[in-house]
TIMARSE-587183 format. One line per 4 residues: their letters; for each residue x, y, z of C-alpha. Coordinates in nm, 4 decimals, decimal comma, always signed. Layout:
N
A	X:Y:Z; ...
***
This chain:
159
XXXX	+6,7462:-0,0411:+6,3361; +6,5054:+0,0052:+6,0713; +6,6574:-0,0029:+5,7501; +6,3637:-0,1283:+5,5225
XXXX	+6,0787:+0,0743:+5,3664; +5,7320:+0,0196:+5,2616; +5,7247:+0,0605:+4,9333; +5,5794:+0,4325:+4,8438
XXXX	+5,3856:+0,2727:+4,5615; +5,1840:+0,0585:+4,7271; +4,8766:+0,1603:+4,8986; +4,8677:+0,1960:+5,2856
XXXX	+4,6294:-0,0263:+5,5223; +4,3043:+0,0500:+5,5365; +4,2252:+0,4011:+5,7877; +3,9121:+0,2001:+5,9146
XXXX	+4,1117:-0,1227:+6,0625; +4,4655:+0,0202:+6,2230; +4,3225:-0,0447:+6,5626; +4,6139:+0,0959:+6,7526
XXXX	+4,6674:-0,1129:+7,1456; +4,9397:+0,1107:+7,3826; +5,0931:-0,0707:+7,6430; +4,9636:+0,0434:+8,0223
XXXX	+5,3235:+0,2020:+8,1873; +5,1871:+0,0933:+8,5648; +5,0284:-0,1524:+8,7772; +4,7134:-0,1810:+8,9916
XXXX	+4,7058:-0,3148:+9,3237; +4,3739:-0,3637:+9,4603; +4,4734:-0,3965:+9,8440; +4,1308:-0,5492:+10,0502
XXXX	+4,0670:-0,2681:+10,2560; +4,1185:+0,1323:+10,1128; +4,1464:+0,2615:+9,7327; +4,3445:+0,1183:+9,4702
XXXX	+4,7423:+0,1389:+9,4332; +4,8794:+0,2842:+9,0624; +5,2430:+0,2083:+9,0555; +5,4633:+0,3629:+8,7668
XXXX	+5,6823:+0,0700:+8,5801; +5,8523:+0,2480:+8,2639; +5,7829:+0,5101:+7,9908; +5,8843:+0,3038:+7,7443
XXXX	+5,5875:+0,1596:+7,6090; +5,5093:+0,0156:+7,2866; +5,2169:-0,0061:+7,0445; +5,0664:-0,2361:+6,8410
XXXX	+4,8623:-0,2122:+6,5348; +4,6368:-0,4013:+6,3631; +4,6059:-0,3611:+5,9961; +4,4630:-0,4677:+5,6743
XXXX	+4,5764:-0,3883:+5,3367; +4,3349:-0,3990:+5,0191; +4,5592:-0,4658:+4,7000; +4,5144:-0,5517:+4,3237
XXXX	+4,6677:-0,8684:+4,1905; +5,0138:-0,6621:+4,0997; +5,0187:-0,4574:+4,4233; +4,9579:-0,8406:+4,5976
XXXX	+5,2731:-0,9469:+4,3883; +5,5003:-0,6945:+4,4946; +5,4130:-0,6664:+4,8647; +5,4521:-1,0458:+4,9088
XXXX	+5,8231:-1,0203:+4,7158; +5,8783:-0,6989:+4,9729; +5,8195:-0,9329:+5,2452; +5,9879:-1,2547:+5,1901
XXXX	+6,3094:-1,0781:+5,0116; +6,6296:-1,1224:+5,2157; +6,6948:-0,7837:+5,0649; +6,3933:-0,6286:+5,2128
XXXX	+6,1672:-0,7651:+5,5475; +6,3406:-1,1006:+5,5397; +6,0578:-1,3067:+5,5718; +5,8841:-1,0680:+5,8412
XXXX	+6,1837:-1,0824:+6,0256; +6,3129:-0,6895:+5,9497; +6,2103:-0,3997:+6,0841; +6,1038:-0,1353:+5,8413
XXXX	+5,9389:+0,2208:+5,8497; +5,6192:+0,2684:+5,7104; +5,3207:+0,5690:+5,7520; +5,0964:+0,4968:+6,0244
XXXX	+4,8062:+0,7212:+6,0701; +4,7610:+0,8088:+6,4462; +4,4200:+0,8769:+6,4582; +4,4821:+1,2882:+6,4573
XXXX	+4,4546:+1,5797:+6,2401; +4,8025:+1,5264:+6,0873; +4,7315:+1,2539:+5,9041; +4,9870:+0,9369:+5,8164
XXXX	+5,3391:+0,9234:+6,0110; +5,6394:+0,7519:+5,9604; +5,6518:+0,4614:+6,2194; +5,9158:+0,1983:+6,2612
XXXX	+5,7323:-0,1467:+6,3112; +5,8298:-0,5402:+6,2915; +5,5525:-0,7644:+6,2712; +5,4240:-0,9477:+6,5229
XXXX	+5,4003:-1,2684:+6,2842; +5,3669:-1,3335:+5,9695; +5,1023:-1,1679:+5,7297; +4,8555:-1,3348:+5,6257
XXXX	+4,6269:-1,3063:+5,2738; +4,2881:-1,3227:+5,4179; +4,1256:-1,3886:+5,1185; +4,1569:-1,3105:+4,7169
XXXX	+3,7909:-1,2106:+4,5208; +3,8583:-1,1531:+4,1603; +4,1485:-0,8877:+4,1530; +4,1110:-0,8213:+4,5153
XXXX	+4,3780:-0,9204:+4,7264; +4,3217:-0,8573:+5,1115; +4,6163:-0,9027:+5,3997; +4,6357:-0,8785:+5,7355
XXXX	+4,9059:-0,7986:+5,9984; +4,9741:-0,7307:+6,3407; +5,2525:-0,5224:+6,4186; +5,4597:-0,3676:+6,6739
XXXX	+5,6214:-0,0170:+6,7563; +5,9122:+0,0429:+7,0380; +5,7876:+0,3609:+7,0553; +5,5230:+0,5726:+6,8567
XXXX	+5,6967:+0,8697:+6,6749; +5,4078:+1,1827:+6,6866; +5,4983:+1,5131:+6,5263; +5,2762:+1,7004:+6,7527
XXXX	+5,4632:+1,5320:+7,0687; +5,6601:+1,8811:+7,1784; +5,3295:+2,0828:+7,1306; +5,0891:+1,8406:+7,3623
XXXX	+5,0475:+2,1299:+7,6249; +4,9684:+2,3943:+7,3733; +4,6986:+2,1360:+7,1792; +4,5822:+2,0830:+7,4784
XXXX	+4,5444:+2,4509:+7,6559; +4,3908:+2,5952:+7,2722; +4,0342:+2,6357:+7,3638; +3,8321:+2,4743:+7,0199
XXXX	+3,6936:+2,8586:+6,9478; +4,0232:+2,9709:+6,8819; +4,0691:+2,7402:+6,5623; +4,2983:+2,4548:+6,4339
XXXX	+4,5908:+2,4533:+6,7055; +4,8325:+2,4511:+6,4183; +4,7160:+2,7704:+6,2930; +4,7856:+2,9224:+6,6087
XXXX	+5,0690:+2,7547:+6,7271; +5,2814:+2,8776:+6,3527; +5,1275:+3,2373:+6,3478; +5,0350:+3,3174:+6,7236
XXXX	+5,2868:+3,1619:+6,9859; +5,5980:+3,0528:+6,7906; +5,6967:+3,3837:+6,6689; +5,6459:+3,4905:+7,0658
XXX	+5,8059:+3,2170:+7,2263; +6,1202:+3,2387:+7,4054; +6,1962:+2,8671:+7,5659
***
């Protein structure tokens, strides 16, 4: 599906704006009489990011050829993969996104160049996903959960 990449060279959006929306996998029924109904719908939920890149006057140049090239997003209309930062300890992750609609330069100061996107996931990919009970269960005394997921339980566990 996703065949495109961001460009390694140029700089990610900004940590500060990637407001990150999930999609809610139930509904609410709020009958007259008695407490409120939570209905599963799916599990496959998407998320959506919005984001705001900071570039120089080249950087501007290239991502605006990456994005209208037939050979890379097609004029937005491509999916691609690019690092996403989740909001955790681990930092930037590989997502694969399309955007919502079109990017658009917000405004150019000098050699500032600012754009902004919306755009969407099918699915967020998370490193830590098959450790979620163990990050969860590691009481914050014991130290970072990675520390003693590698050296402590790994090594131990049989599943």
């Amino acid at each position: 599906m996703a065949n495109v990449a961001y460009p390694q060279w140029l700089p990610l959006p900004q940590r500060a704006s990637q407001n990150m929306t999930l999609d809610t996998g139930f509904i609410t029924t709020q009958p007259a009489v008695g407490p409120a109904i939570f209905t599963p719908v799916t599990t496959d939920l998407k998320a959506t990011w919005s984001l705001t890149w900071i570039f120089t006057l080249a950087q501007a140049e290239i991502f605006k050829s990456w994005l209208r090239s037939p050979n890379y997003c097609d004029k937005g209309r491509a999916w691609f993969t690019m690092p996403i930062d989740l909001g955790d300890t681990q930092g930037p992750q590989d997502q694969t996104l399309h955007f919502v609609s079109m990017p658009v330069q917000t405004s150019k100061d000098g050699n500032t160049v600012t754009w902004t996107a919306s755009v969407i996931s099918n699915g967020i990919s998370d490193i830590t996903e098959d450790y979620d009970d163990r990050i969860v269960e590691t009481q914050p005394e014991s130290g970072f959960w990675m520390d003693l997921l590698v050296s402590g339980i790994l090594p131990y566990d049989q599943s």
